[in-house]
Every structure is written in structure tokens, then in C-alpha cells.
N, C-alpha and C positions, 0 to 999 in steps of 0.2 A: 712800481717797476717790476718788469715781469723779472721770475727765479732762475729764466731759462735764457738766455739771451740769444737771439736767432743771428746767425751768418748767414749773408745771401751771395752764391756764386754766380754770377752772372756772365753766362758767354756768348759770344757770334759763334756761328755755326761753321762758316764754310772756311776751310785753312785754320780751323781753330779745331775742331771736335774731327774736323774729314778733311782729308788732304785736299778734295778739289772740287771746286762749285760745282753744285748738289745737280744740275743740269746736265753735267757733263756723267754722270752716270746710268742714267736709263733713258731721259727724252732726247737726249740729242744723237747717240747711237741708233737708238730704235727710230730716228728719221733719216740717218743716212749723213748727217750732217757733221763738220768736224769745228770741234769747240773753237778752234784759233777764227774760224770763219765766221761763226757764230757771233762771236762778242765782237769782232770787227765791225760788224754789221749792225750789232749793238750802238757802237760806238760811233758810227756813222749818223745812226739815226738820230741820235741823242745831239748831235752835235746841227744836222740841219735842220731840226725841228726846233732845236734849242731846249731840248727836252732832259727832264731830271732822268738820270740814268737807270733807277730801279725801274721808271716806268715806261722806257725805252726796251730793256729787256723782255717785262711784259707783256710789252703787245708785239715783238718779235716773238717770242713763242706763242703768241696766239695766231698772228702772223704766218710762222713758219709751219704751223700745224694744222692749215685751216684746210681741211680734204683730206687728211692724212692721219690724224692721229684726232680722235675725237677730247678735247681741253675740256674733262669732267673734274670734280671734287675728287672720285672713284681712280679716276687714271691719275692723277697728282698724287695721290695716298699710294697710292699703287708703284707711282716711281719712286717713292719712296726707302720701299722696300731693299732697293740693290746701292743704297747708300756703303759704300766705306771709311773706317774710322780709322784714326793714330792708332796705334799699340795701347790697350788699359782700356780704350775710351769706354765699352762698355760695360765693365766691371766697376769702373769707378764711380759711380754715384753712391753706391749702395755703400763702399769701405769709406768713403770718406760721408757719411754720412755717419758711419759708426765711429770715427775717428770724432765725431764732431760731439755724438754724445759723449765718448769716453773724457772728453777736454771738459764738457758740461756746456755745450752750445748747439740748437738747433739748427740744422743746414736747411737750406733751401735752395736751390737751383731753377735757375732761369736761361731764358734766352731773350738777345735781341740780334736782329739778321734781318737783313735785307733781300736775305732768299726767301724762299716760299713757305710761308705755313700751312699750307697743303701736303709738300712733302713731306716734310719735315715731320705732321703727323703721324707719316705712313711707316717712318723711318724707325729701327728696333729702338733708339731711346728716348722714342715721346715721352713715353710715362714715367718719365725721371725726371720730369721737371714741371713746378708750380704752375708758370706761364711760359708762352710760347708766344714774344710779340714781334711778328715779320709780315711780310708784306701779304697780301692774297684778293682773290678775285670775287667779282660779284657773280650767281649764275642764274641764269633764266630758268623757264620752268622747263626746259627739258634737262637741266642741269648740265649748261654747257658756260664754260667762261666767257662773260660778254663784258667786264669793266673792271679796273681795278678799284675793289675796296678800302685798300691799306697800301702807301709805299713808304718803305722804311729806309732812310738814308743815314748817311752818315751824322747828318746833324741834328734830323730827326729821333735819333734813337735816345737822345739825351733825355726826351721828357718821358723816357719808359722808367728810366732809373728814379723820377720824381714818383711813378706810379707804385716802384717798389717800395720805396723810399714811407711814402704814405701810407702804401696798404689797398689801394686806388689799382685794380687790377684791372677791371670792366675798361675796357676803350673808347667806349662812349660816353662816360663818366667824366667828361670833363669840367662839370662846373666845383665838385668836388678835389678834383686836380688843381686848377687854380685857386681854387679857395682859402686861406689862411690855415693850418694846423702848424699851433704849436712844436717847436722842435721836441718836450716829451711824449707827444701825445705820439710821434709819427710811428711806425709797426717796425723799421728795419732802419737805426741810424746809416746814414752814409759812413761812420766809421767801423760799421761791421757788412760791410761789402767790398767783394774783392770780386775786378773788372778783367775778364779772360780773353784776350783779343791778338789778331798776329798782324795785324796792317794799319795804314796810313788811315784809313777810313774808321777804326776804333778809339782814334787820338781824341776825338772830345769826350765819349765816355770817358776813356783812361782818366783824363784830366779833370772832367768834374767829379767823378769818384776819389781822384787825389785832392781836389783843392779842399772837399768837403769834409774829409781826414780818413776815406777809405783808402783801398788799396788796390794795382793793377797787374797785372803778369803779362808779360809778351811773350806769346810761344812762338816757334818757329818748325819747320818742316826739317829733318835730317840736312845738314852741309848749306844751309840756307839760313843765317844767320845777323844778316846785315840789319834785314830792321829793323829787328828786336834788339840787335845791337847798340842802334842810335837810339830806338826811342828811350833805354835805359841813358844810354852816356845824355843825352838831352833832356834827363831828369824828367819823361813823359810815362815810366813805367818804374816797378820798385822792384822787380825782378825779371829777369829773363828764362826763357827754361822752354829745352826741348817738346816738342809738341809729344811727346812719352809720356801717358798715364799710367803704367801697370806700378804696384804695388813697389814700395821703397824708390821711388824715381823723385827730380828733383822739384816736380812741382808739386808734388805729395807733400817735399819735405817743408817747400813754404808755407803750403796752405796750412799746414797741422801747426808750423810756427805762428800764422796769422790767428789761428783760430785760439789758440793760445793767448797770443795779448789779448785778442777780442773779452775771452774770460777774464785776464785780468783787470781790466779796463771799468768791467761789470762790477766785479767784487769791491773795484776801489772804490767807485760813483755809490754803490750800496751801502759801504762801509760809511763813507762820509755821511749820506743822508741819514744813516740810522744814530752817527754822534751828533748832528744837526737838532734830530729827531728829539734825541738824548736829553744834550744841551736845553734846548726850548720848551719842554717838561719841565726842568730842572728851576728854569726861573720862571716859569707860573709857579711853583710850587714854591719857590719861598718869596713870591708877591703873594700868593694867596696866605702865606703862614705871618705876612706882618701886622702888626694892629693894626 
């Protein structure tokens, strides 16, 4: 049993870390285009194609870019860049990372999203997190987006939580994902994960992180609270809490509460195996001592 017990924060990106899909910030301005129009359009297409919706939006912006905006790795990273966050967001990894040693539990931070891992790249808090698993594009050799690689849906995003869950980070690793590992042997129990999500499309994480004994948080955007509201009153989330991360705010004060039982949780499973341990010395030791 490791000394250290790791916490893994696992969030969606877009209405959870940044008030608004990450699209609506540098590619769709910079073509002239208005976000309501956009995902309309989205939504159309997905509906006459019969098409799953992340991968409806993707080939609408490749789509709506094709003469106009060259759809590189380079230009994705790049829009990146003029992403906006809550209040905190980006200050907080690093305090609640320190909050996590001072409790005596390693943090890890993740994502899973259905927006782009290209941007998201490009975006100031890539490097504050272990993985980054969202959707993203295949590119030809002039390095231009010609197919998608990865779409991450709502239902889809459940077997990411198996890969944290294992330790199974590679995405193409799936014979290891399916595979058998023991519930000791896995890197991150599900009851030391807590699920960071503000919509209808994070209800199956929420709930497999709850059925499995972790825990979930539903943020929500200022005066915009309905949600997060029901998915708490319909027992789909264990906390609700303003999308505010700066320092003393209320989902600080969960997460330091969660990380807390996580440690004790630790201490208890340890305590027990070492009187187990104890114990089981104890009578070899006077079988070995009888005539």
C-alpha cells in the first residue's frame, strides 16, 4: 500500500474551468461567425446525418474554415491561447496541490472534454494537468486537419475514468484497459476521485465516480444555478458550489474536506492491514512454538 495516497481531480473543461465553449473564443470570432449560429448548425447537422454531436461540430469547423482559416495543430494551440477562466482557475492547481500535501495526499489533475485537445494544449493551464483526454484531429503531411481521431462524448468519457482509475493513460492501450487488475493493484481507487462537471452531459461520470465510492461537485456559472441544483437534490452530485476557485471559496472548502476523509480512509485500511499483519505473525508464532 503506497504512504502517499494520490487524489485525482478530474474536470470537463468547458462551463467548468471557462465560462464558454472554448470555440467561441478565438475561431469563431476570428471567422466572422456568431456562436448561436454556429452550434445551430452543429445541431442541424448532427440531427440530418444522424450524426454523434462532438463529431458534427468537428467537421463544421473544418467545414466552416475550409479557405479561411488554415485547421492546423499550430492554429488550434494557438486558439488556445485567448481562452478565459472562472475567478481562481488559474492559481488553483498549484494551492490545492499544496493543500493536498499538507492533508498528506498526492493530487493529480485531469481532464476529460469533449472540446478540443489541441486547444486546450495551447491554453495557459495545460501543464497543470497529468492527462488531457478530449477529442482531436488526425493531420496530413502539410499539417492540416483532415479526420477525427478521438470524439469524446458524454458516454464515452466514462472509460477515461477506468484509465485513471488503472493507471492506463496511453489511449491506445486498450487491451490493458480491458484487462482484469485487481481492485489493490489499480493506481487511483475510485474513492479517491472527485468528479468536476456543470451539465447534463457529466451525469454518467458524476455517477460512476459515485456508485464506485468517489465523489462529484457541480459548479455552476454566477445566478445560474438550476443544474447544479437538481443534479444535488436528485442525489447525482455530493456538492454544489459556485464555479469560483480563488483561495477560501466554497469548493476549496470541499475539496480540502474530501481530501481529508481520502487520508483518513488511508490511515484506517493501513491500520487494519498492519493488525492483520500483526495478528497473523502472532499465530505462526506460537504454532511454530508447540511441540
Amino acid at each position: 500500500m503506497r504512504d502517499t495516497p494520490i487524489a485525482a481531480l478530474v474536470y470537463d473543461f468547458d462551463k467548468t474551468l471557462s465560462p464558454r465553449d472554448m470555440q467561441e473564443y478565438s475561431f469563431l470570432p476570428d471567422l466572422g461567425i456568431e456562436p448561436s449560429e454556429f452550434w445551430a448548425a452543429c445541431r442541424e447537422c448532427a440531427v440530418e446525418h444522424r450524426m454523434d454531436g462532438v463529431l458534427a461540430y468537428m467537421y463544421m469547423m473544418k467545414k466552416r474554415a475550409a479557405g479561411r482559416m488554415a485547421l492546423t495543430r499550430k492554429t488550434l494551440n494557438r486558439l488556445g491561447e485567448g481562452i478565459e477562466f472562472f475567478p481562481g482557475v488559474e492559481g488553483w492547481f498549484s494551492r490545492i496541490n499544496a493543500i493536498g500535501r499538507e492533508i498528506g495526499v498526492e493530487v493529480e489533475h485531469y481532464i476529460i472534454s469533449s472540446g478540443l485537445t489541441e486547444i486546450i494544449e495551447g491554453s495557459r493551464i495545460h501543464n497543470c494537468f497529468k492527462a488531457v483526454f478530449a477529442a482531436s484531429f488526425v493531420y496530413n503531411e502539410e499539417g492540416e486537419a483532415v479526420w477525427p481521431a478521438t470524439a469524446v462524448n458524454y458516454t464515452s468519457k466514462t472509460q477515461y475514468l477506468f484509465r485513471i482509475n488503472k493507471g492506463i493513460l496511453d489511449v491506445t492501450n486498450d487491451r490493458d484497459l480491458n484487462g482484469f487488475t485487481p481492485e489493490a493493484l489499480r493506481r487511483v481507487p475510485f474513492s479517491n476521485m472527485i468528479y468536476v462537471g456543470d451539465g447534463l452531459t457529466d451525469v454518467p461520470c458524476m455517477k460512476l465516480t459515485r456508485l464506485k465510492g468517489g465523489y462529484s461537485i457541480a459548479v455552476y456559472a454566477p445566478d445560474n444555478s438550476e443544474i447544479a441544483d437538481d443534479m444535488l437534490l436528485q442525489n447525482r452530485a455530493d456538492f454544489r458550489c459556485p464555479a469560483d476557485y480563488r483561495r477560501g471559496s466554497e469548493i476549496e472548502t470541499a475539496v480540502t474536506l474530501l481530501f481529508r476523509r481520502m487520508r483518513a480512509c488511508h490511515d484506517s485500511v493501513r491500520l487494519h492491514e498492519e493488525q492483520m499483519a500483526q495478528a497473523h505473525a502472532s499465530r505462526a508464532l506460537r504454532g511454530n512454538s508447540e511441540p
